[in-house]
N, CA, C and O atoms as a GROMACS GRO file, in nm:
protein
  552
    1UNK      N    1   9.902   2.704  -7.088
    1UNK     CA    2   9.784   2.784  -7.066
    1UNK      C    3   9.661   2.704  -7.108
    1UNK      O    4   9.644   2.633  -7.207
    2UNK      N    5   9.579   2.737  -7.002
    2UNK     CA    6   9.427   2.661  -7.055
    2UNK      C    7   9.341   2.736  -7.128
    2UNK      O    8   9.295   2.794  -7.030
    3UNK      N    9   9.283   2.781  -7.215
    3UNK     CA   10   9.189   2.909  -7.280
    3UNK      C   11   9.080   2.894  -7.193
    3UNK      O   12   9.053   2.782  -7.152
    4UNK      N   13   8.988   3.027  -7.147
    4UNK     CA   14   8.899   3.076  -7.110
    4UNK      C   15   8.804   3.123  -7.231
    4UNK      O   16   8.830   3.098  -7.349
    5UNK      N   17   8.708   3.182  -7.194
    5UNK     CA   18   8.593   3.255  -7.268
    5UNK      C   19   8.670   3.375  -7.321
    5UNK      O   20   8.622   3.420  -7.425
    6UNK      N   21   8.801   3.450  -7.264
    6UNK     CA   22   8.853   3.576  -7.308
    6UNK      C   23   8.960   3.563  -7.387
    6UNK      O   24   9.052   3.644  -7.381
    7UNK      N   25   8.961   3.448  -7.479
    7UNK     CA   26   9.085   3.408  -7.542
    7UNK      C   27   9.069   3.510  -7.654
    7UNK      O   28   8.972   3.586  -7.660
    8UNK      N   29   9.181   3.505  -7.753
    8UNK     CA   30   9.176   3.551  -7.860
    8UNK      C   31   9.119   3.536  -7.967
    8UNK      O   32   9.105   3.414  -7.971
    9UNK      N   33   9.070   3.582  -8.068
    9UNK     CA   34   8.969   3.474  -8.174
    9UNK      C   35   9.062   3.445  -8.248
    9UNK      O   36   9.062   3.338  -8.309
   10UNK      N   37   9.170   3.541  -8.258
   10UNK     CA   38   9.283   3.483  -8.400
   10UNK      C   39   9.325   3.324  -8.298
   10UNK      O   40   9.331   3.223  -8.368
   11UNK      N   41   9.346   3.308  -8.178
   11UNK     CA   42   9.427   3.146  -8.130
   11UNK      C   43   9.276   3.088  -8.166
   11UNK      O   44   9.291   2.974  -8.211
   12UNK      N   45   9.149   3.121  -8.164
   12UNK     CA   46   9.044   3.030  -8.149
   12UNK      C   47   9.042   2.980  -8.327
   12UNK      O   48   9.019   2.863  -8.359
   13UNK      N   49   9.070   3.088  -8.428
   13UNK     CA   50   9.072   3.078  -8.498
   13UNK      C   51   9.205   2.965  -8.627
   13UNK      O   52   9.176   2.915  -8.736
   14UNK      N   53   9.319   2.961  -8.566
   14UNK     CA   54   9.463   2.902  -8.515
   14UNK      C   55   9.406   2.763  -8.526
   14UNK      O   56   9.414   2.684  -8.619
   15UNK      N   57   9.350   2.752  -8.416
   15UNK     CA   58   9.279   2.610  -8.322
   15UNK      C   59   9.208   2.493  -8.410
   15UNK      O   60   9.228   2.372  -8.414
   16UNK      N   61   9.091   2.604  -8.499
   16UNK     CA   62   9.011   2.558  -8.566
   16UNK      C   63   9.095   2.504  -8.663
   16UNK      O   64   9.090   2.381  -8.657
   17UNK      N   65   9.158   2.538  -8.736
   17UNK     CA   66   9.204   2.449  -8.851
   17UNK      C   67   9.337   2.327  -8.820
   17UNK      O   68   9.427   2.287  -8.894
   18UNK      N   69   9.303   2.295  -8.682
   18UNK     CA   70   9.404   2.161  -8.665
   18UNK      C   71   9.303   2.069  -8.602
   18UNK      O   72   9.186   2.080  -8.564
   19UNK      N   73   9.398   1.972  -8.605
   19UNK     CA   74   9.352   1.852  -8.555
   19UNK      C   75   9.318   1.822  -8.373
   19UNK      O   76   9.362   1.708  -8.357
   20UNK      N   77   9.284   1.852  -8.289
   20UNK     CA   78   9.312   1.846  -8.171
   20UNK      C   79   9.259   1.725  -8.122
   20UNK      O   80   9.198   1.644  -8.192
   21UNK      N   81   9.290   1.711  -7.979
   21UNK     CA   82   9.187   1.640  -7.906
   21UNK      C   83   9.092   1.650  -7.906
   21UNK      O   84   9.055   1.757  -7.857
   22UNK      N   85   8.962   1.538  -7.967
   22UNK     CA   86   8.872   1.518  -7.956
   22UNK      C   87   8.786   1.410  -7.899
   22UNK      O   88   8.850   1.306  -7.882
   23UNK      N   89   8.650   1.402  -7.859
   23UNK     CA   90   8.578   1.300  -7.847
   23UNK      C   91   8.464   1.333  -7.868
   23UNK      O   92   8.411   1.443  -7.850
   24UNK      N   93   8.398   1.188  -7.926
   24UNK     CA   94   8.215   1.205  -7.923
   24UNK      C   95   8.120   1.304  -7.874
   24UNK      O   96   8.026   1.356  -7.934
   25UNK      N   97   8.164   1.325  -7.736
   25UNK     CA   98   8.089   1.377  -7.681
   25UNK      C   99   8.120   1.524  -7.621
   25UNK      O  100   8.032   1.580  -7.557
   26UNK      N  101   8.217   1.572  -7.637
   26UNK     CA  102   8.288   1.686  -7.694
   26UNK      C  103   8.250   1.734  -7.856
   26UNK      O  104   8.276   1.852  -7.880
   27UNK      N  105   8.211   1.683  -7.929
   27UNK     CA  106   8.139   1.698  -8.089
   27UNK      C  107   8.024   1.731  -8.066
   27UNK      O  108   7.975   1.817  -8.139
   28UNK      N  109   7.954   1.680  -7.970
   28UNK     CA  110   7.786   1.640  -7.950
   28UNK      C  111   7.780   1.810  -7.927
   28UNK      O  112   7.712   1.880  -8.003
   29UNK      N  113   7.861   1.871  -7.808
   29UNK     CA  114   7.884   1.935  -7.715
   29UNK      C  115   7.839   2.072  -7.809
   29UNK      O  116   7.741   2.146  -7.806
   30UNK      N  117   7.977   2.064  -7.904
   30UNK     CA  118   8.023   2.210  -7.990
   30UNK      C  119   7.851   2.185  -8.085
   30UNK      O  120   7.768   2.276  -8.086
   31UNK      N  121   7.839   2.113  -8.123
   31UNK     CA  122   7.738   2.104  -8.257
   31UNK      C  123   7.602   2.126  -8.163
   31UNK      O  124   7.504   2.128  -8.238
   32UNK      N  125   7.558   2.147  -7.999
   32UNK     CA  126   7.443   2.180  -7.982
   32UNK      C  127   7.491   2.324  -7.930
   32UNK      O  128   7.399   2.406  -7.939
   33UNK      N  129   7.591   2.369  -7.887
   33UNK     CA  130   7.609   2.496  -7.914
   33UNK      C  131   7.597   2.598  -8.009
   33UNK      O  132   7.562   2.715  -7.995
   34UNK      N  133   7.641   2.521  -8.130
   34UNK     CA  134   7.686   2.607  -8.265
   34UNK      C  135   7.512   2.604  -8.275
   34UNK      O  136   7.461   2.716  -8.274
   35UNK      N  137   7.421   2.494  -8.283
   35UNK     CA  138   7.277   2.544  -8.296
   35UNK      C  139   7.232   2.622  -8.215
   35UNK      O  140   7.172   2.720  -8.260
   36UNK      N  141   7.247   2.605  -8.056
   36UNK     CA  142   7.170   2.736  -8.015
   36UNK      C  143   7.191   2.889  -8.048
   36UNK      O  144   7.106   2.978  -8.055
   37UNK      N  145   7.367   2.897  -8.070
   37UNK     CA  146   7.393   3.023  -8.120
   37UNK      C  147   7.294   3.041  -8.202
   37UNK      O  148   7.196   3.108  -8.169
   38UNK      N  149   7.306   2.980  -8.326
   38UNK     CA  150   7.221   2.975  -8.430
   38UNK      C  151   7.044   3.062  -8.392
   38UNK      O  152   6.987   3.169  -8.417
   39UNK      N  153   7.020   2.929  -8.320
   39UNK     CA  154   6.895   2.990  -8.322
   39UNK      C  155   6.837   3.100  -8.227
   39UNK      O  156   6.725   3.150  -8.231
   40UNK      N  157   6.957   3.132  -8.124
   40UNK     CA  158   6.936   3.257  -8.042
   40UNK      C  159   6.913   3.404  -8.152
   40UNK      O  160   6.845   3.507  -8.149
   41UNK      N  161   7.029   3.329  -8.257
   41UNK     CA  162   7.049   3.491  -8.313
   41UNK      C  163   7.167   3.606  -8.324
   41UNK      O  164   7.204   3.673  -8.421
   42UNK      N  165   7.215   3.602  -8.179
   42UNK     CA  166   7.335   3.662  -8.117
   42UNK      C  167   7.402   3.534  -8.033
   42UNK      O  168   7.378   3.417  -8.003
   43UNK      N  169   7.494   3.630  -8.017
   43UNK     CA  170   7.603   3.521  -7.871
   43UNK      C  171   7.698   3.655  -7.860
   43UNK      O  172   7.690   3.749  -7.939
   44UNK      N  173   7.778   3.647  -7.760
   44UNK     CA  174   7.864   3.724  -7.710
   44UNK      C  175   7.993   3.659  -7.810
   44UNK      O  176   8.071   3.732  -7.872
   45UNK      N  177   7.996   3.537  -7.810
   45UNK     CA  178   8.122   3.500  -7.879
   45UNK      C  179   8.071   3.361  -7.939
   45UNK      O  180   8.073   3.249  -7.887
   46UNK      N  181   8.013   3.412  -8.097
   46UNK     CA  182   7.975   3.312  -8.235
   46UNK      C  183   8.074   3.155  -8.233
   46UNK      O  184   8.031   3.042  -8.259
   47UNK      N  185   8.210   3.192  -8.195
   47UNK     CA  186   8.331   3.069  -8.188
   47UNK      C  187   8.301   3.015  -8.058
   47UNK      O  188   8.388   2.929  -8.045
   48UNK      N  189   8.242   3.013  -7.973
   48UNK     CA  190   8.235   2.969  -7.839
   48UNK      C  191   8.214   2.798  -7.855
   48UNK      O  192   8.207   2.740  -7.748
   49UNK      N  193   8.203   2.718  -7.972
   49UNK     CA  194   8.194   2.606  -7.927
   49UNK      C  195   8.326   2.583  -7.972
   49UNK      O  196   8.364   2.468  -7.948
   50UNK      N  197   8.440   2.682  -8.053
   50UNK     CA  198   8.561   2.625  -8.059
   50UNK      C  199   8.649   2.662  -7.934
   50UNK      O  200   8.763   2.626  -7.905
   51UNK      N  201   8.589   2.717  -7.890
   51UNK     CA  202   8.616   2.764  -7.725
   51UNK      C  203   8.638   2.676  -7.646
   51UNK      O  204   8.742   2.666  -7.582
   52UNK      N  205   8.517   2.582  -7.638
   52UNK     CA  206   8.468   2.450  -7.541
   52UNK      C  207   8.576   2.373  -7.596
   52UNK      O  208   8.654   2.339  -7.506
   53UNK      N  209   8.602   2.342  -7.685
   53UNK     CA  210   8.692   2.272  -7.830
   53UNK      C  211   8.840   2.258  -7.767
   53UNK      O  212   8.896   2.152  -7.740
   54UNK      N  213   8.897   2.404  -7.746
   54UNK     CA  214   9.030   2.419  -7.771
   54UNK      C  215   9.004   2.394  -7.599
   54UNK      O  216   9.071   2.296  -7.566
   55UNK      N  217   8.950   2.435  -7.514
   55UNK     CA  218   8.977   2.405  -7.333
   55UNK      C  219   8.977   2.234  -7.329
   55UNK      O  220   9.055   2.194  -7.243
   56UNK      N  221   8.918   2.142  -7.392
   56UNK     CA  222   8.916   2.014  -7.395
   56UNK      C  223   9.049   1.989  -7.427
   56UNK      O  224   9.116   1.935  -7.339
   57UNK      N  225   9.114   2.020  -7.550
   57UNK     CA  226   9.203   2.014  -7.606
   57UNK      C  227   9.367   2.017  -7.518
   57UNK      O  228   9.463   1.941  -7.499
   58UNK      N  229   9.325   2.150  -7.484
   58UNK     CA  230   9.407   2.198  -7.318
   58UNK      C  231   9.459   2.089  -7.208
   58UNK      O  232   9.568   2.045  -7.171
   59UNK      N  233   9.321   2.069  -7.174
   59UNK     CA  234   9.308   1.984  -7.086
   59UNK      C  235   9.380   1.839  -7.124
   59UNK      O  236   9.459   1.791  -7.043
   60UNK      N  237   9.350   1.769  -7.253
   60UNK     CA  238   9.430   1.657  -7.217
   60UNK      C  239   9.586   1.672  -7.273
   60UNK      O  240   9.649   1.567  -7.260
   61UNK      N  241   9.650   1.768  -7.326
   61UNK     CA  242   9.737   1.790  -7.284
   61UNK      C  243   9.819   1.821  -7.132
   61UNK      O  244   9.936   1.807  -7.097
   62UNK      N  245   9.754   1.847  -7.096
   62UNK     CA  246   9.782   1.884  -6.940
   62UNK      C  247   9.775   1.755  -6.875
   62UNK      O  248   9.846   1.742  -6.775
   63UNK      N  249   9.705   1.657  -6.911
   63UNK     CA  250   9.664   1.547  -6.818
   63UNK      C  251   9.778   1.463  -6.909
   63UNK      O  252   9.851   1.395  -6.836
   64UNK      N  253   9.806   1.455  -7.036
   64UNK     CA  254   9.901   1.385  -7.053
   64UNK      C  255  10.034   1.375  -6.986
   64UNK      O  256  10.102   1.280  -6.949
   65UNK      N  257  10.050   1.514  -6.982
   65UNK     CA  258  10.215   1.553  -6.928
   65UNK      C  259  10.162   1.517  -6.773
   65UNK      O  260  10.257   1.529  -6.695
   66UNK      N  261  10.053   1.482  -6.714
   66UNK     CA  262  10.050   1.421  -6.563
   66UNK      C  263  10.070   1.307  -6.555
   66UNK      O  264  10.133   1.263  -6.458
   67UNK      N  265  10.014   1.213  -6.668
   67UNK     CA  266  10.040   1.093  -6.661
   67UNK      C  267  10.175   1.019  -6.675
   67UNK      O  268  10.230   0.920  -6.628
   68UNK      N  269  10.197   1.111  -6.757
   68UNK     CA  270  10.383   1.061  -6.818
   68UNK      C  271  10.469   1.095  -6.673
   68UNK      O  272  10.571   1.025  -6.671
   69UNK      N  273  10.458   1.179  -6.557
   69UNK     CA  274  10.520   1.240  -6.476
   69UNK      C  275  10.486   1.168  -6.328
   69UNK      O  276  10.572   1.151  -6.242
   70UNK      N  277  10.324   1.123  -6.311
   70UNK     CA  278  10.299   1.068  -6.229
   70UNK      C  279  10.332   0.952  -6.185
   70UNK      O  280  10.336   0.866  -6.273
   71UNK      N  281  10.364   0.909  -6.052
   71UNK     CA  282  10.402   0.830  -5.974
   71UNK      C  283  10.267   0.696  -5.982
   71UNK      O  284  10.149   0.713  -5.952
   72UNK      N  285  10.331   0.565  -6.033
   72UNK     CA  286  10.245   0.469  -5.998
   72UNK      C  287  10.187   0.471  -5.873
   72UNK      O  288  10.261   0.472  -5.774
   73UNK      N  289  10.075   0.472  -5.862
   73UNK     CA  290   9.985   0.507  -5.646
   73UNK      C  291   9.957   0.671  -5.688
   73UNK      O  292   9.896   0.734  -5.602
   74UNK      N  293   9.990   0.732  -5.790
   74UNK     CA  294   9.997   0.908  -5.724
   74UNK      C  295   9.848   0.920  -5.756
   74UNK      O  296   9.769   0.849  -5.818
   75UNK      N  297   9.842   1.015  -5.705
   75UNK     CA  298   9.690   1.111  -5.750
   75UNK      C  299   9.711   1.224  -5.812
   75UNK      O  300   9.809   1.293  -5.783
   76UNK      N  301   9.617   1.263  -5.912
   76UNK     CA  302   9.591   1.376  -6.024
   76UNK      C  303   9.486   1.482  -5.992
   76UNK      O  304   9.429   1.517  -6.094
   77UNK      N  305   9.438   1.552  -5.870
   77UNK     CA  306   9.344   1.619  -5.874
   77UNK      C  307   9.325   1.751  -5.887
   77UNK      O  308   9.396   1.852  -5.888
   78UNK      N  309   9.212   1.727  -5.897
   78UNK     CA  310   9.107   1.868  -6.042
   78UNK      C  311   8.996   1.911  -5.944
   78UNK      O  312   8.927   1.826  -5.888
   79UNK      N  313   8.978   2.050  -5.924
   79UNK     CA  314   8.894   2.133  -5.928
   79UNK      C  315   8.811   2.205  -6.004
   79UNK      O  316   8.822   2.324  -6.030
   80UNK      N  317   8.709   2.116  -6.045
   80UNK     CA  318   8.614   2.211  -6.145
   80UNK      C  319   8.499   2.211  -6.158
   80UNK      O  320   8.437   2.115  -6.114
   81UNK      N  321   8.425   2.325  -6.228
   81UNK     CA  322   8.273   2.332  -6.239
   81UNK      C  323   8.245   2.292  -6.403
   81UNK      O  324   8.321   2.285  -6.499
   82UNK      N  325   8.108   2.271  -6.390
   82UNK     CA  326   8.091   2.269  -6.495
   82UNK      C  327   8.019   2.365  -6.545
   82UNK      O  328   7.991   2.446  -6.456
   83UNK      N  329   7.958   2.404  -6.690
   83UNK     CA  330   7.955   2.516  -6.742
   83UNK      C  331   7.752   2.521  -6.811
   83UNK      O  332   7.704   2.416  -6.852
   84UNK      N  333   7.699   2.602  -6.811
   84UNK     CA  334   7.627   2.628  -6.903
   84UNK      C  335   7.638   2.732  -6.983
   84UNK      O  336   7.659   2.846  -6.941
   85UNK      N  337   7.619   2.689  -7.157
   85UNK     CA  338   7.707   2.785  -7.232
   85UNK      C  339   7.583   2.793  -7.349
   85UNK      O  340   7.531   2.692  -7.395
   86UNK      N  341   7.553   2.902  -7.379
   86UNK     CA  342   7.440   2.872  -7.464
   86UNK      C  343   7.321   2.806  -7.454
   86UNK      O  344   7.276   2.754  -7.556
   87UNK      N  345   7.240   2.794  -7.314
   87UNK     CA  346   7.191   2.698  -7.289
   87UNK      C  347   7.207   2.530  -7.283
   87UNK      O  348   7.132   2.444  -7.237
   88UNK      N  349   7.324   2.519  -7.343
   88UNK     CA  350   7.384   2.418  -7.350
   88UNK      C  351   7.463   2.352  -7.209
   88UNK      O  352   7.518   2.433  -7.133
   89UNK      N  353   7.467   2.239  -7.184
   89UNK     CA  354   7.502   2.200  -7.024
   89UNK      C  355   7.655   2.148  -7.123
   89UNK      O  356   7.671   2.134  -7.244
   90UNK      N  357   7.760   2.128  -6.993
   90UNK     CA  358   7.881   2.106  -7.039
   90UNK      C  359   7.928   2.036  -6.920
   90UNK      O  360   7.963   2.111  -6.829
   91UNK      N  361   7.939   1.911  -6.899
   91UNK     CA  362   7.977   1.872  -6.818
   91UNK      C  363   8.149   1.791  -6.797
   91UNK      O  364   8.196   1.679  -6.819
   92UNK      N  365   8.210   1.943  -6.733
   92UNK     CA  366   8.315   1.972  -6.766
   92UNK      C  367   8.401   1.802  -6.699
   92UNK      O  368   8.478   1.726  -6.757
   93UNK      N  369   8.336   1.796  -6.541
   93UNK     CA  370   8.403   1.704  -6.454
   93UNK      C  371   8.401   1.568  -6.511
   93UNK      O  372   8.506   1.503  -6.515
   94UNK      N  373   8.268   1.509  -6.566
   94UNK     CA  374   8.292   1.363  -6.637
   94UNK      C  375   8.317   1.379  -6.783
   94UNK      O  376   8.318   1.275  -6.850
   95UNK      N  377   8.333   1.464  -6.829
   95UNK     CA  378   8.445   1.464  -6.948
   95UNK      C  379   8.598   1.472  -6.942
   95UNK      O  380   8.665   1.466  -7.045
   96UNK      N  381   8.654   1.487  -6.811
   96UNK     CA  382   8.761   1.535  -6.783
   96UNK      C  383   8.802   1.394  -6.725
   96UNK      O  384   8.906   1.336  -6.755
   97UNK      N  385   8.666   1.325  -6.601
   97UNK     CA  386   8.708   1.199  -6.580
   97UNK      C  387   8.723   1.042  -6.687
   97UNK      O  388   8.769   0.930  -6.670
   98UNK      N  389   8.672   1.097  -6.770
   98UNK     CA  390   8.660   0.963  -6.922
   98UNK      C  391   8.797   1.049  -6.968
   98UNK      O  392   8.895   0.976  -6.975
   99UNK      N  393   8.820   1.177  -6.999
   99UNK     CA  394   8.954   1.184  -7.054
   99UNK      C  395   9.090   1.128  -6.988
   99UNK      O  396   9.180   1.067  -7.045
  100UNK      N  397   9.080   1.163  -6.861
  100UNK     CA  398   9.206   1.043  -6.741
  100UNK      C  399   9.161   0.898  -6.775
  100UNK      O  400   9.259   0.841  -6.822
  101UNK      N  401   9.079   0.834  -6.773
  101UNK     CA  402   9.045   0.676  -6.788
  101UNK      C  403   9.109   0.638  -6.946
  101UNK      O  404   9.167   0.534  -6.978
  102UNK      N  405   9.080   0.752  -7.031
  102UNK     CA  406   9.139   0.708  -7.216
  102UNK      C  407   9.323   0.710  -7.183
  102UNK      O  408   9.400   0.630  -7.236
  103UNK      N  409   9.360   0.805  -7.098
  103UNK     CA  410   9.491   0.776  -7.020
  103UNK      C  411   9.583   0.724  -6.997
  103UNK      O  412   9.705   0.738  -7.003
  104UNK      N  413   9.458   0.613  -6.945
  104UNK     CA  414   9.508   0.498  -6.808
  104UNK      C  415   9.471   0.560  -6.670
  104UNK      O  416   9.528   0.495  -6.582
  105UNK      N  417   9.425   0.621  -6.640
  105UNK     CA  418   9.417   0.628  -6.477
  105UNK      C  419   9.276   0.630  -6.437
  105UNK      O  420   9.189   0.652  -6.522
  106UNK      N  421   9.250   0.611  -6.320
  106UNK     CA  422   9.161   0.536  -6.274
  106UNK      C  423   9.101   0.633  -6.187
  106UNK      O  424   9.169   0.682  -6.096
  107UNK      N  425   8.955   0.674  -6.209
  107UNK     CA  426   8.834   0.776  -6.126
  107UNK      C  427   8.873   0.690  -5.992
  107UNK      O  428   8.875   0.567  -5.978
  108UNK      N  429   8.898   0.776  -5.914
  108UNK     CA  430   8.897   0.719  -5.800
  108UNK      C  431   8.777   0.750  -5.709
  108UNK      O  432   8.709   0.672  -5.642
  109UNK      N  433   8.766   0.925  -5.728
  109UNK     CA  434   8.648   1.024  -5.671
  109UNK      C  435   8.609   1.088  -5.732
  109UNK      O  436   8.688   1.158  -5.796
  110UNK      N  437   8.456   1.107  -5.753
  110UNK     CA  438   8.387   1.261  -5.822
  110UNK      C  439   8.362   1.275  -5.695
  110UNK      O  440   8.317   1.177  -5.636
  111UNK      N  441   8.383   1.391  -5.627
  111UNK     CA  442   8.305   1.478  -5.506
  111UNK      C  443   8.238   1.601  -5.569
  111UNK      O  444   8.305   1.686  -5.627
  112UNK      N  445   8.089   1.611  -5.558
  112UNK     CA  446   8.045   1.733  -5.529
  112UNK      C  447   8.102   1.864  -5.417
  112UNK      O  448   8.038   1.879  -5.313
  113UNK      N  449   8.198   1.937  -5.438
  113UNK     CA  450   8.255   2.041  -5.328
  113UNK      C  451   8.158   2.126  -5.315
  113UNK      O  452   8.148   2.167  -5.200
  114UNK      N  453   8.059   2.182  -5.410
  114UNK     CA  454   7.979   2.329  -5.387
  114UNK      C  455   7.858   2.291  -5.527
  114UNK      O  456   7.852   2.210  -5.619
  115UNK      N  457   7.763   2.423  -5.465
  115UNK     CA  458   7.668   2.420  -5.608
  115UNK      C  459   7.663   2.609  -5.606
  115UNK      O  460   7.679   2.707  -5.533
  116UNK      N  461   7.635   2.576  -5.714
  116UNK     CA  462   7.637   2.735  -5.771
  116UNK      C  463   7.581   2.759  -5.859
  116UNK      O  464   7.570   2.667  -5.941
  117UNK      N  465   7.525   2.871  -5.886
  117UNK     CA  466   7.437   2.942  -6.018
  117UNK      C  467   7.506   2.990  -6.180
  117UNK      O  468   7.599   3.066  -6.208
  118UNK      N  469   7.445   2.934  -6.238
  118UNK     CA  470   7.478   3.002  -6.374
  118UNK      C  471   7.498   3.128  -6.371
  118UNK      O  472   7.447   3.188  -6.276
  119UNK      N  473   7.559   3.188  -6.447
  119UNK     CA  474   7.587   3.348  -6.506
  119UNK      C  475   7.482   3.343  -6.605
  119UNK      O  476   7.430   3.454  -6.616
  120UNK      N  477   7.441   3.273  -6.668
  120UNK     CA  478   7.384   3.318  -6.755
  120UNK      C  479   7.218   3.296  -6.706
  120UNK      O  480   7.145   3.394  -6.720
  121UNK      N  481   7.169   3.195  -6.661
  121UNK     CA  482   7.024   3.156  -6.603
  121UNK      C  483   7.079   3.114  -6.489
  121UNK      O  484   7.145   3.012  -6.471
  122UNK      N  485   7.028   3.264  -6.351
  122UNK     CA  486   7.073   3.255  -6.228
  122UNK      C  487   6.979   3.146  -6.175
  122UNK      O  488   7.001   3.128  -6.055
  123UNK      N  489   6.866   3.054  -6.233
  123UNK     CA  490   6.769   2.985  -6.106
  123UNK      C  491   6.863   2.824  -6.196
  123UNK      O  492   6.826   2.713  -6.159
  124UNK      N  493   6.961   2.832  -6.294
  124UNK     CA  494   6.993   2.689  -6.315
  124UNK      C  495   7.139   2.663  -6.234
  124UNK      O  496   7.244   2.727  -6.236
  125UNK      N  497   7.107   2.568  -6.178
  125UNK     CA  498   7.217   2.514  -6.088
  125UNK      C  499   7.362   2.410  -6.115
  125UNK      O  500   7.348   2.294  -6.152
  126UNK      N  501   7.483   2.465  -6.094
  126UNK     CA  502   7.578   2.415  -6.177
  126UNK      C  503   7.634   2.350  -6.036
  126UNK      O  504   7.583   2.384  -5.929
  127UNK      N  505   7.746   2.249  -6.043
  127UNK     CA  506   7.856   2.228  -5.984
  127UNK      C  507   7.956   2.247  -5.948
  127UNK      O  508   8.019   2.256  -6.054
  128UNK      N  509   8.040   2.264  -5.853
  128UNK     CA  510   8.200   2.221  -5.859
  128UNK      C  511   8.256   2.134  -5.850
  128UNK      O  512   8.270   2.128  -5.728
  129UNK      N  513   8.316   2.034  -5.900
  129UNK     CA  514   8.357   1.884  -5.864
  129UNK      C  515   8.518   1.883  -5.779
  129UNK      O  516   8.614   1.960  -5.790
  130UNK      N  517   8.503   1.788  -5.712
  130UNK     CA  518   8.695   1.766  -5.661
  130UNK      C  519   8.718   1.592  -5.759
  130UNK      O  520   8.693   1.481  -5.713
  131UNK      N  521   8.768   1.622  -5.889
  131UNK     CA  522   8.806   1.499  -5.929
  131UNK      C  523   8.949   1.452  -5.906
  131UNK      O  524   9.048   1.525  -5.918
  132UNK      N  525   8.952   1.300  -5.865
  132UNK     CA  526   9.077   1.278  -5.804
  132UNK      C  527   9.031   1.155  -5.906
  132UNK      O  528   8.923   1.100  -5.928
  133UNK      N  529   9.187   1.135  -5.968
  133UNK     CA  530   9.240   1.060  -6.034
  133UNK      C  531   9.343   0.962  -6.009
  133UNK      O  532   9.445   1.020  -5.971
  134UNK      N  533   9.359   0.818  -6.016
  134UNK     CA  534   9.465   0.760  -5.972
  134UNK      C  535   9.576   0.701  -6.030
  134UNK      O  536   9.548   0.701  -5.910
  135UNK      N  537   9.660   0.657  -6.078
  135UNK     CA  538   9.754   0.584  -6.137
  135UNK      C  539   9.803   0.459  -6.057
  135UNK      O  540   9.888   0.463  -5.969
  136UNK      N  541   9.727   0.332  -6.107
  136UNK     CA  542   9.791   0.216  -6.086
  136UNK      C  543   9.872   0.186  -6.048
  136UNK      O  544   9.969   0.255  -6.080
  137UNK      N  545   9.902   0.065  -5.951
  137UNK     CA  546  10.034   0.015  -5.934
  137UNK      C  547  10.039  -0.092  -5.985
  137UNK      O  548   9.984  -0.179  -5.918
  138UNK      N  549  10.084  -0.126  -6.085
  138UNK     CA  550  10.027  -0.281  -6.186
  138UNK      C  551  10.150  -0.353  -6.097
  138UNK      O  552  10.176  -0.473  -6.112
   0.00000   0.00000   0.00000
């Protein structure tokens, strides 16, 4: 399972006190969230940058068990948008493509498939990406 925004707080809470997958810019990510919460005041969900946290986390588990399974020549592809969360931009597709490259596999394609509106600020404009991933034939 990948966590969404409707997860549980006790697993978000679970989450928080281990070690997971991380990177730089996944840190950058949660720590300008955790300030805007901050300085909004409210949020719908205060844990939402362990949210962002534990779906990263998700994710390269998922991409691990692709890599270990995938066919030298195969392709790995991903359908996704990226997110604005707190005013915060989250750019789900080239975090997902640097997480396949830490891997081993090789961006083959970012495609723009669609654009679409925030839920939260309908005039800011988000993405859908088609990321295709490759695995070498050394």
């Amino acid at each position: 399972m990948v966590v969404c925004d409707n997860v549980s707080k006790g697993l978000i809470r679970d989450f928080a006190q281990t070690a997971g997958y991380t990177h730089p810019w996944i840190e950058r990510i949660k720590a300008d969230i955790r300030d805007s919460i901050k300085r909004r005041g409210n949020y719908r969900r205060k844990d939402m940058p362990e949210i962002v946290h534990k779906y990263f986390d998700d994710m390269h588990q998922v991409m691990r068990n692709v890599v270990q399974y995938l066919r030298k020549g195969g392709r790995f592809i991903l359908v996704v948008g990226d997110s604005l969360i707190a005013d915060v931009y989250v750019p789900t597709d080239l975090i997902l493509a640097r997480m396949g490259e830490d891997l081993g596999l090789r961006v083959e394609k970012l495609e723009k498939a669609r654009e679409r509106r925030s839920g939260q600020i309908r005039s800011y404009r988000l993405r859908e990406t088609i990321l295709t991933l490759y695995k070498e034939v050394e």
